[in-house]
TORVEX-342223 format. One line per field, with one value per residue (C-alpha): chain; x, y, z; residue in three letters; residue number from 1. Coordinates in nm, 2 decimals, always signed. Example, Ala and Ser with C-alpha at 12.3 -4.5 7.8 and 13.67 -1.06 7.14 Angstrom:
cadena	[A, A]
c1	[+1.23, +1.37]
c2	[-0.45, -0.11]
c3	[+0.78, +0.71]
residuo	[ALA, SER]
num	[1, 2]
//
This chain:
cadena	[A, A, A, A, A, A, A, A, A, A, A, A, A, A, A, A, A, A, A, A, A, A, A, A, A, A, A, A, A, A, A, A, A, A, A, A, A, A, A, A, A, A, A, A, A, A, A, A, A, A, A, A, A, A, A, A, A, A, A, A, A, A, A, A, A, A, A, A, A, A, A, A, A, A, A, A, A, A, A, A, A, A, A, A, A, A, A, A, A, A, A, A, A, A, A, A, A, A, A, A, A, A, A, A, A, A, A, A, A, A, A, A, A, A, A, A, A, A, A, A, A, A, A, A, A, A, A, A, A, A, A, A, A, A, A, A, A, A, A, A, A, A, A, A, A, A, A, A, A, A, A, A, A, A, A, A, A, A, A, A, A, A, A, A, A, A, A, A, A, A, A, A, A, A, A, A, A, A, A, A, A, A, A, A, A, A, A, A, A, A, A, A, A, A, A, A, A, A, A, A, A, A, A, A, A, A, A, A, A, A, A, A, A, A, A, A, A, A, A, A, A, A, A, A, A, A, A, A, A, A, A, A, A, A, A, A, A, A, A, A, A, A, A, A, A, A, A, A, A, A, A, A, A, A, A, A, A, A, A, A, A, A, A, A, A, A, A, A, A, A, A, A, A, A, A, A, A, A, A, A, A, A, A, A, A, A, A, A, A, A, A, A, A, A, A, A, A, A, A, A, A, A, A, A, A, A, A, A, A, A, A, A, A, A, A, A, A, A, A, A, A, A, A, A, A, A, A, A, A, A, A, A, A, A, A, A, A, A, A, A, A, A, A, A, A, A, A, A, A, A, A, A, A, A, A, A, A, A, A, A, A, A, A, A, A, A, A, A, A, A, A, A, A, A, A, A, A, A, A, A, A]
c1	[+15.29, +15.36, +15.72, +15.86, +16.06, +15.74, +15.58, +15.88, +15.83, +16.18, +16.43, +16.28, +16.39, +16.21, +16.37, +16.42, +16.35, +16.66, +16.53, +16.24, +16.01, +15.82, +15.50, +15.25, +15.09, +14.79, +14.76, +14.47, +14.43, +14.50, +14.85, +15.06, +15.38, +15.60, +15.81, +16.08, +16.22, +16.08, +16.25, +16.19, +16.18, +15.84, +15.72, +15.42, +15.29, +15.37, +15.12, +14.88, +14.85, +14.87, +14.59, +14.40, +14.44, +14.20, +14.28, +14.49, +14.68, +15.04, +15.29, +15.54, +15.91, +16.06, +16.10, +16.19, +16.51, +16.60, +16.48, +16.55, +16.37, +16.07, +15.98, +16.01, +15.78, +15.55, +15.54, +15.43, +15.19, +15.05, +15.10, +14.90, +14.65, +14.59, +14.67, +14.92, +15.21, +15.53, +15.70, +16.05, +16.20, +16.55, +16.79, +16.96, +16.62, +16.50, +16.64, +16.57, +16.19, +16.20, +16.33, +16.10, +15.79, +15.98, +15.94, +15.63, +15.45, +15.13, +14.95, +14.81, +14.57, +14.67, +14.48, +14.18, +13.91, +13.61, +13.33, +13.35, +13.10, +13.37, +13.68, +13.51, +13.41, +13.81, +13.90, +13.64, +13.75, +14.18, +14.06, +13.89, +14.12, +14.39, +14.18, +14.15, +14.51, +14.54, +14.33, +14.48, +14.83, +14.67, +14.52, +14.90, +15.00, +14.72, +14.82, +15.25, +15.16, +14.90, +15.26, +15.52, +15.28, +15.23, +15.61, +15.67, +15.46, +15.64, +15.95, +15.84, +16.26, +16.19, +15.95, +16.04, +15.89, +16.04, +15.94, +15.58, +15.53, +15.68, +15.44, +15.16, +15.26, +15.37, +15.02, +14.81, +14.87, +14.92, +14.60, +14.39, +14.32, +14.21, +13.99, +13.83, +13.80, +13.65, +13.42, +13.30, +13.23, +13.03, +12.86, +12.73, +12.59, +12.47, +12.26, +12.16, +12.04, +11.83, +11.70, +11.53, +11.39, +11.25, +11.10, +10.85, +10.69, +10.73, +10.98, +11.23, +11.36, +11.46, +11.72, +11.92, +11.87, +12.01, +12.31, +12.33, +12.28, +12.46, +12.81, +12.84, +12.74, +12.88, +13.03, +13.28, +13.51, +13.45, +13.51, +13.83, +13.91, +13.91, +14.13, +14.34, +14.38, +14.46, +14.69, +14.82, +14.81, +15.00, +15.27, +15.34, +15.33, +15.54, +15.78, +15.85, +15.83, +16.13, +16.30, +16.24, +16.34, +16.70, +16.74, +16.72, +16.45, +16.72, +17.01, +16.74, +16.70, +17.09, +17.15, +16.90, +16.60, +16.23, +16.16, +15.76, +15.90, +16.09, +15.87, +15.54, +15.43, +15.50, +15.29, +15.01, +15.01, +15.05, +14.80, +14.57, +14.57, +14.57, +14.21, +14.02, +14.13, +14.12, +13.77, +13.61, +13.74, +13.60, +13.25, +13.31, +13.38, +13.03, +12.86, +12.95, +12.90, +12.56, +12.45, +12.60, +12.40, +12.07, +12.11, +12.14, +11.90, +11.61, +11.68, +11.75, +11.95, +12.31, +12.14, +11.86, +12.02, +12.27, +11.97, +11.76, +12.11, +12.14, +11.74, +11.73, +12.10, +12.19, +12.56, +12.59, +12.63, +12.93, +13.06, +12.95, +13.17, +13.46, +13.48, +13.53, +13.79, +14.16, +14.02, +13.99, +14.34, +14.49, +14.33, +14.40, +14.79, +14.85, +14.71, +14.98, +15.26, +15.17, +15.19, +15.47, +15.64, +15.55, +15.71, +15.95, +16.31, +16.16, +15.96, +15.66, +15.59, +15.64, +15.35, +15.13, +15.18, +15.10, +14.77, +14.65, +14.76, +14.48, +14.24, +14.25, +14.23, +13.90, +13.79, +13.84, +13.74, +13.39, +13.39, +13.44, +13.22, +12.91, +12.98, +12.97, +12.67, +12.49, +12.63, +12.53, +12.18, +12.17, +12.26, +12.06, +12.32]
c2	[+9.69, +9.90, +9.87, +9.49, +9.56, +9.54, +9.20, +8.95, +8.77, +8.56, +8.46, +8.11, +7.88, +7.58, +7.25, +7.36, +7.08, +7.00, +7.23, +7.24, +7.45, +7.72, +7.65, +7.81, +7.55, +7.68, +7.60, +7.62, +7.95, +8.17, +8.09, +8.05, +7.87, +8.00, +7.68, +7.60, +7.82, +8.15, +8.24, +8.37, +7.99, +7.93, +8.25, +8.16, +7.91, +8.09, +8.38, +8.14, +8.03, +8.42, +8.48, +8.22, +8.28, +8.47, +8.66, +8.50, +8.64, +8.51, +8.48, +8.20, +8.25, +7.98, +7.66, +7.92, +7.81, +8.04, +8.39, +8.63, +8.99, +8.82, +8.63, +8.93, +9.11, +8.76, +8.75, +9.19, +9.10, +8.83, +9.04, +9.33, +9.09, +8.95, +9.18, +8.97, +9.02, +8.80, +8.57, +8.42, +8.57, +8.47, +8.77, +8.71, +8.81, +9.06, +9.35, +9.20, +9.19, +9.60, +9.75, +9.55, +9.66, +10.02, +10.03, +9.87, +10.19, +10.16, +9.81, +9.73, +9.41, +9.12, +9.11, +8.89, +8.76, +8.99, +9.02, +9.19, +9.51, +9.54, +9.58, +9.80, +10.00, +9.96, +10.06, +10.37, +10.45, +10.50, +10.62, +10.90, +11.00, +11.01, +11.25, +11.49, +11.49, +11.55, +11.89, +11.98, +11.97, +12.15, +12.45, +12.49, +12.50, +12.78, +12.98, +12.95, +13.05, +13.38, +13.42, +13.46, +13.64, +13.93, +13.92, +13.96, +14.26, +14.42, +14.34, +14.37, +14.34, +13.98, +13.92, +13.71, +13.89, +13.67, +13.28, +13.43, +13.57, +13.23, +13.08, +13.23, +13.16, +12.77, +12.71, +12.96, +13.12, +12.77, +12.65, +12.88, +12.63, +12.37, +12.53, +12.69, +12.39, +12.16, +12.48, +12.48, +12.13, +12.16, +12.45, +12.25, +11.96, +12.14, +12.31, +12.02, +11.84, +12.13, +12.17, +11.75, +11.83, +12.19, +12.12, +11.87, +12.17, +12.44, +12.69, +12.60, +13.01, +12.91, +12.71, +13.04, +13.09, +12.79, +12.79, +13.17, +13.11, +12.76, +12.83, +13.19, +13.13, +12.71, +12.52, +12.75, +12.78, +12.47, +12.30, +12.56, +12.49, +12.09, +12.12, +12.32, +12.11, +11.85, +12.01, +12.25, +12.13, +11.80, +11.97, +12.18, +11.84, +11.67, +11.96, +12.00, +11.64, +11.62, +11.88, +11.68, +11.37, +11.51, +11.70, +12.06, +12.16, +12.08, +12.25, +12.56, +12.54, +12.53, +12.81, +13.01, +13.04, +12.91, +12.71, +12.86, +13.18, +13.05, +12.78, +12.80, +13.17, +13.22, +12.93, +13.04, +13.42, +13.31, +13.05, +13.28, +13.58, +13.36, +13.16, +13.53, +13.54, +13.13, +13.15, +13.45, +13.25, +12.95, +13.18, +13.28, +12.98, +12.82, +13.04, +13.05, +12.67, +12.67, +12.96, +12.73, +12.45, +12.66, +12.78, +12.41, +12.26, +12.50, +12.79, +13.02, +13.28, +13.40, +13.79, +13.65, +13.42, +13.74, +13.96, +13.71, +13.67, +13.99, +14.09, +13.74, +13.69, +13.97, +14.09, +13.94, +13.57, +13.69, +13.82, +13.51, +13.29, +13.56, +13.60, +13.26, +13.22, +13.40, +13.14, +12.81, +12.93, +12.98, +12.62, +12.41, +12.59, +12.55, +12.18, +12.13, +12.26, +12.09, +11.74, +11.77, +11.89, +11.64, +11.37, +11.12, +11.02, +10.76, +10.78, +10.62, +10.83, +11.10, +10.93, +10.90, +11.27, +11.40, +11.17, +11.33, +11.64, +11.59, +11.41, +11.66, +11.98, +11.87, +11.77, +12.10, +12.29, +12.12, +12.14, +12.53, +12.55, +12.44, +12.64, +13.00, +12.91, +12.87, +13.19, +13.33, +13.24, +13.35, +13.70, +13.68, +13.68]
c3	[+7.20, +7.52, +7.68, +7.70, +8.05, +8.22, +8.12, +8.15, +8.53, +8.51, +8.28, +8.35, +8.08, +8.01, +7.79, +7.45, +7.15, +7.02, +6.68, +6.40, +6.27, +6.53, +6.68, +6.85, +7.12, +7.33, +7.65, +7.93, +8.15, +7.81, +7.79, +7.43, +7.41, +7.15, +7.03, +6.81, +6.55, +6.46, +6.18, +5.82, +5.69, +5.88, +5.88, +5.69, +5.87, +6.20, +6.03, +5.94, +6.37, +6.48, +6.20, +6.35, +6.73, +6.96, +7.28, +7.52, +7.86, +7.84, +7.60, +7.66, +7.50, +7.73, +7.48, +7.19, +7.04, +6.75, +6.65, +6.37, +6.31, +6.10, +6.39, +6.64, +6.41, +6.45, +6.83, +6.84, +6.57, +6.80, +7.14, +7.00, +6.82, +7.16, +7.40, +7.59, +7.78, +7.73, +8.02, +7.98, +7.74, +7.66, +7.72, +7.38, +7.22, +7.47, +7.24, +6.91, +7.03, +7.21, +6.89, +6.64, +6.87, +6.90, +6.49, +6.46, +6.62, +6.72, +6.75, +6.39, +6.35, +6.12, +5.84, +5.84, +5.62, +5.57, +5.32, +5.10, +5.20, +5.45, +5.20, +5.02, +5.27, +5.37, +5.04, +5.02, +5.36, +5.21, +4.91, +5.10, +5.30, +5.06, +4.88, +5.16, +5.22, +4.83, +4.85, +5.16, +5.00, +4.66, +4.90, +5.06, +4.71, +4.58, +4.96, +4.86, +4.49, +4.62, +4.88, +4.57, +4.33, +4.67, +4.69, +4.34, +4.29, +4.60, +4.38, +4.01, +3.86, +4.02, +3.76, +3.49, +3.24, +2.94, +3.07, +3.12, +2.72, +2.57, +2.84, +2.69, +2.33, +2.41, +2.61, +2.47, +2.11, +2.01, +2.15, +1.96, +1.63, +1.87, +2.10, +1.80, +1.59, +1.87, +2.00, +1.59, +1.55, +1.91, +1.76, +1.49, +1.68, +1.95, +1.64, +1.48, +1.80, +1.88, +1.55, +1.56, +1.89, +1.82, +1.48, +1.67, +1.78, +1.53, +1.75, +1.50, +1.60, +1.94, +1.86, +1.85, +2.21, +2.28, +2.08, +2.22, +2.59, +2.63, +2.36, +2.60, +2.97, +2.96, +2.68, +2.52, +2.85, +2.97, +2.63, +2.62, +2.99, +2.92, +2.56, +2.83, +3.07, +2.85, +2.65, +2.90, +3.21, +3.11, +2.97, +3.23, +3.47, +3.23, +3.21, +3.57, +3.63, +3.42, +3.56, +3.93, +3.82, +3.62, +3.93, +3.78, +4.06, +4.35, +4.11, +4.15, +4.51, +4.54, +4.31, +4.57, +4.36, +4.44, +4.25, +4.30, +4.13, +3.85, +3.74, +3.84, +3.91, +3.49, +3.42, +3.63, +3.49, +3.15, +3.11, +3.34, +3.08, +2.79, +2.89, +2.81, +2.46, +2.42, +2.57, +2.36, +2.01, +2.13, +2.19, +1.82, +1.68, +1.87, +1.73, +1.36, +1.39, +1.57, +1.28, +0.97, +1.09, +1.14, +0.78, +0.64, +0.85, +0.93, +0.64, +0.92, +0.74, +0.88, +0.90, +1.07, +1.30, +1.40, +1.45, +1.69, +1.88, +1.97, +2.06, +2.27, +2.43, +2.68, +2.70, +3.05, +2.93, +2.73, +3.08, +3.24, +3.04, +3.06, +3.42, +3.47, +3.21, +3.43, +3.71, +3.54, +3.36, +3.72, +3.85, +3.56, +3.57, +3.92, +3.95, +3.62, +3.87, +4.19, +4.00, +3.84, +4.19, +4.32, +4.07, +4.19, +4.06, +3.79, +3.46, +3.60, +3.87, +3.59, +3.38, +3.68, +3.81, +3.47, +3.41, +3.72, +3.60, +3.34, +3.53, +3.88, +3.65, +3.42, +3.79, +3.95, +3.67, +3.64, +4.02, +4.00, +3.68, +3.90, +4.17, +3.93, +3.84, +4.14, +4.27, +3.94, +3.98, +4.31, +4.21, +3.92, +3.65]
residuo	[UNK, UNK, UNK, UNK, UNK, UNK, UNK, UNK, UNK, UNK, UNK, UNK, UNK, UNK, UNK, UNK, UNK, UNK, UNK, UNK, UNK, UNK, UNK, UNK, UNK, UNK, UNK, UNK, UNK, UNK, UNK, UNK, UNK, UNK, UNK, UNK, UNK, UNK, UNK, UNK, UNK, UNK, UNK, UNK, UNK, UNK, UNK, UNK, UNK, UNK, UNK, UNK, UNK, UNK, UNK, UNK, UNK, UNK, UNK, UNK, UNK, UNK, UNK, UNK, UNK, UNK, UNK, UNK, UNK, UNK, UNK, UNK, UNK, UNK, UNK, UNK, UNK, UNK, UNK, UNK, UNK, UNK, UNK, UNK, UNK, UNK, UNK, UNK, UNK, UNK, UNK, UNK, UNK, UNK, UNK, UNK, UNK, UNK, UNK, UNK, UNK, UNK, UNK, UNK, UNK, UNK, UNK, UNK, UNK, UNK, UNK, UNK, UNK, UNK, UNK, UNK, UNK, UNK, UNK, UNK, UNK, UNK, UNK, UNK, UNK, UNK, UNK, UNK, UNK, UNK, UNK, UNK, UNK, UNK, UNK, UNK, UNK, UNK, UNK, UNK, UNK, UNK, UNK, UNK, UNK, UNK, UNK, UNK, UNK, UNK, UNK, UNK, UNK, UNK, UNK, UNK, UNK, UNK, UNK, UNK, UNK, UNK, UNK, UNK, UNK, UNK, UNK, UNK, UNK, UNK, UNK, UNK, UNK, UNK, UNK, UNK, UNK, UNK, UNK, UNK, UNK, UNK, UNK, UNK, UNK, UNK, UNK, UNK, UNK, UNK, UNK, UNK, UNK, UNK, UNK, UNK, UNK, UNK, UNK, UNK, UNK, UNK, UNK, UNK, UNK, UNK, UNK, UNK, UNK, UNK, UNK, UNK, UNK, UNK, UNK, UNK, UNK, UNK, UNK, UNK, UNK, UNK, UNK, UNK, UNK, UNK, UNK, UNK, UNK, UNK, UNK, UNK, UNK, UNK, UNK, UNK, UNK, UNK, UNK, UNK, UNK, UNK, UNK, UNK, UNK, UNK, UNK, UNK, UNK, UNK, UNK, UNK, UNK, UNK, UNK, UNK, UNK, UNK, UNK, UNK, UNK, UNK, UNK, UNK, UNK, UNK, UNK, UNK, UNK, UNK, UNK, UNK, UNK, UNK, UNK, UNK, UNK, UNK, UNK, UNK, UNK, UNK, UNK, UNK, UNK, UNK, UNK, UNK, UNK, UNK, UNK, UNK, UNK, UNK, UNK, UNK, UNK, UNK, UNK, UNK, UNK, UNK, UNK, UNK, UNK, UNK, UNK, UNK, UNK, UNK, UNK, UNK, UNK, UNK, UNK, UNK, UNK, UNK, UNK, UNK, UNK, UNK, UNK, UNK, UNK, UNK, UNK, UNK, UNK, UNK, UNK, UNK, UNK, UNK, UNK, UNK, UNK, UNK, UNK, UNK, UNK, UNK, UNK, UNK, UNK, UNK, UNK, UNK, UNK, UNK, UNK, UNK, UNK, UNK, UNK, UNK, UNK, UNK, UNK, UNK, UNK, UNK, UNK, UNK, UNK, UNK, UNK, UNK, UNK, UNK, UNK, UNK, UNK, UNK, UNK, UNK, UNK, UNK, UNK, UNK, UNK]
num	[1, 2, 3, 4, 5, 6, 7, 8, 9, 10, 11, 12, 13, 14, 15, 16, 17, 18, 19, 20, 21, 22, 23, 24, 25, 26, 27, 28, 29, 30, 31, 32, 33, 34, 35, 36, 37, 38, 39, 40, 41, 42, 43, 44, 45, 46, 47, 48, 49, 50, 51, 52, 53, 54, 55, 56, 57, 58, 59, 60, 61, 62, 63, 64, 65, 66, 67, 68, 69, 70, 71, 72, 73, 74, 75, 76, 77, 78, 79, 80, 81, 82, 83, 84, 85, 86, 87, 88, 89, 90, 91, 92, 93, 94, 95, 96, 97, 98, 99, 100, 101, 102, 103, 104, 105, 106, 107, 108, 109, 110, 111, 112, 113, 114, 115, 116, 117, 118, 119, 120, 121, 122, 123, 124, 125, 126, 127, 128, 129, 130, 131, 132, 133, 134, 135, 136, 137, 138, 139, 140, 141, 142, 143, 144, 145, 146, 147, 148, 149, 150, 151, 152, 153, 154, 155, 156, 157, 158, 159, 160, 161, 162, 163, 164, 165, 166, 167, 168, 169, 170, 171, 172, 173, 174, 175, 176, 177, 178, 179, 180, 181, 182, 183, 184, 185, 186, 187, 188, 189, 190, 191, 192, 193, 194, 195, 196, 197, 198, 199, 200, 201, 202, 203, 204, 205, 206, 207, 208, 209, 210, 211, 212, 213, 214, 215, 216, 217, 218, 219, 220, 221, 222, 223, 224, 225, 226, 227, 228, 229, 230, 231, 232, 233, 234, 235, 236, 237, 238, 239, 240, 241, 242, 243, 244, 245, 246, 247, 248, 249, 250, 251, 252, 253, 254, 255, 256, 257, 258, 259, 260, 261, 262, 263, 264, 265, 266, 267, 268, 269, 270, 271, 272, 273, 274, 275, 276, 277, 278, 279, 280, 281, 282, 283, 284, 285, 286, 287, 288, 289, 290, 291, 292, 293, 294, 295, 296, 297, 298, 299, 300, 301, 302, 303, 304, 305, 306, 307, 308, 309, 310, 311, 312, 313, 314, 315, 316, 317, 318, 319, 320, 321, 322, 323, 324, 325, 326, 327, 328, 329, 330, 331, 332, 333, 334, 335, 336, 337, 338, 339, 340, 341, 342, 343, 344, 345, 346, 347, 348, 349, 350, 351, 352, 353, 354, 355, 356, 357, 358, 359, 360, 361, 362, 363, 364, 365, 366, 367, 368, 369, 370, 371, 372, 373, 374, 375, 376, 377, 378, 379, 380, 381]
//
């Protein structure tokens, strides 16, 4: 609501009613009387009439008797819902009503009944944009993280050389029976899938290529990436969610260390360097599983199967699979970090932070997955 000083004509005050509840009484040329009490006690009702009231040209404040800051914040609401300006306005109010439009901002409609296309276009609409502002903040976060990792190898005696090796072990040598045992069993079905639809039309041999092409170029790292992220990337939220919420981060801050450096630049190296390794085993692991299953179900021998994986699966699908391996490690790392950053002082806020921790990095890393392989196919990889 623009500037009160400019809409009162008088202090003009009309006969008051002896009390009651507050009203809001139109009257002809577009004029509202504001009667009555507008306090807290009938602020519902009062809502109600504002809710229901179209545009009007005048405001009338000369038969109000009482008024407290919830009906202030009534009579903006209704100004900006009807763009109109207010006339005799006692003076004992006249500042009670310029700072509650002062902290109301810019004018905001009541809400009103819609269908329901329209709330959830509403809804779609927040959702939206709270998403953009979500990977807004995350690319600030990748550009401050690419900042201390430049200064840090200017200064390598900065880097903390001990956090990052027990990173690796806590989030990656520990991972290892995991990632192999879920690639296996993956292996397996993957094989034994294959092997019902194949059979139908005697090219029983292919299922090798399969198995070969899909465990190396696709489903090892991103069945690695996801056990990651999972595993990994929650416990890193939940880590420095804690640390947030006892207060350790600010104690780091005071101390004069970043927080970035201590914390999260380990994390993001470690977890980085461990996803090669975590991703090859999980290759393995496919494999072996894809190969038992062949034998069982289509007496494809393990010499065999080895043989046709080498003459029909190039070495670039390994490489494929690799290269994407340091960057789904970095993602799924730093996404881990910015949550738990960005936890609040209570244990729910930690629980929510790190279930997006999960949720954002799978996303991200799916995301990135499909955009290697387009560029892989467009180079011809």
């Amino acid at each position: 609501m623009s500037d009160l000083s400019g809409q009162y004509s008088g202090n003009r005050l009309s006969a008051q009613p002896e009390g009651g509840e507050g009203r809001l009484v139109p009257e002809s040329g577009g004029r509202l009387m504001a009667e009555g009490d507008w306090t807290v006690a009938h602020a519902p009702k009062l809502y109600s009439a504002i809710a229901a009231t179209g545009s009007a040209g005048i405001i009338d404040l000369g038969a109000l008797r009482r008024l407290d800051t919830s009906g202030a914040h009534l009579l903006v609401k209704l100004a900006d819902r009807t763009g109109a300006g207010i006339e005799n306005c006692p003076e004992r109010y006249r500042s009670l009503i310029e700072r509650v439009a002062a902290a109301e901002g810019p004018p905001a409609e009541l809400p009103v009944a819609s269908n329901p296309l329209i709330r959830t276009l509403a809804r779609l609409g927040r959702g939206t944009e709270r998403g953009a502002r979500r990977a807004v903040g995350m690319i600030a976060f990748l550009g401050a993280v690419c900042e201390v990792w430049a200064r840090t190898a200017m200064r390598p005696k900065r880097f903390r050389l001990t956090a990052t090796v027990r990173h690796m072990e806590d989030a990656g040598l520990s991972a290892f029976p995991i990632v192999m045992l879920i690639s296996f069993l993956v292996g397996i079905v993957m094989a034994f899938q294959g092997a019902a639809q194949l059979q139908r039309f005697g090219a029983e041999i292919f299922v090798v290529n399969l198995i070969g092409i899909s465990v190396l170029r696709e489903i090892g790292i991103l069945l690695t990436a996801i056990v990651v992220a999972g595993r990994s990337g929650s416990a890193f939220a939940a880590q420095i969610g804690s640390m947030k919420v006892n207060e350790e981060v600010d104690a780091l801050k005071s101390l004069g260390l970043d927080p970035m450096e201590v914390l999260v630049l380990p994390r993001v190296l470690a977890l980085s360097l461990m996803m090669c390794p975590m991703a090859f085993m999980a290759d393995i692991s496919g494999l072996i599983g894809g190969g038992l299953m062949a034998w069982l179900a289509l007496d494809i021998p393990p010499a065999l199967f080895a043989e046709r994986l080498g003459d029909a699966i190039p070495l670039s699908a390994l490489m494929v699979g690799l290269v994407k391996a340091p960057v789904f490690g970095a993602l799924i790392a730093m996404v881990g970090c910015y949550e738990g950053l960005r936890t609040e002082g209570s244990a729910e806020s930690l629980g929510r932070q790190t279930t997006r921790a999960v949720v954002e990095g799978i996303f991200i890393v799916i995301v990135v997955d499909a955009l290697f392989s387009i560029f892989f196919n467009l180079v011809g990889v």
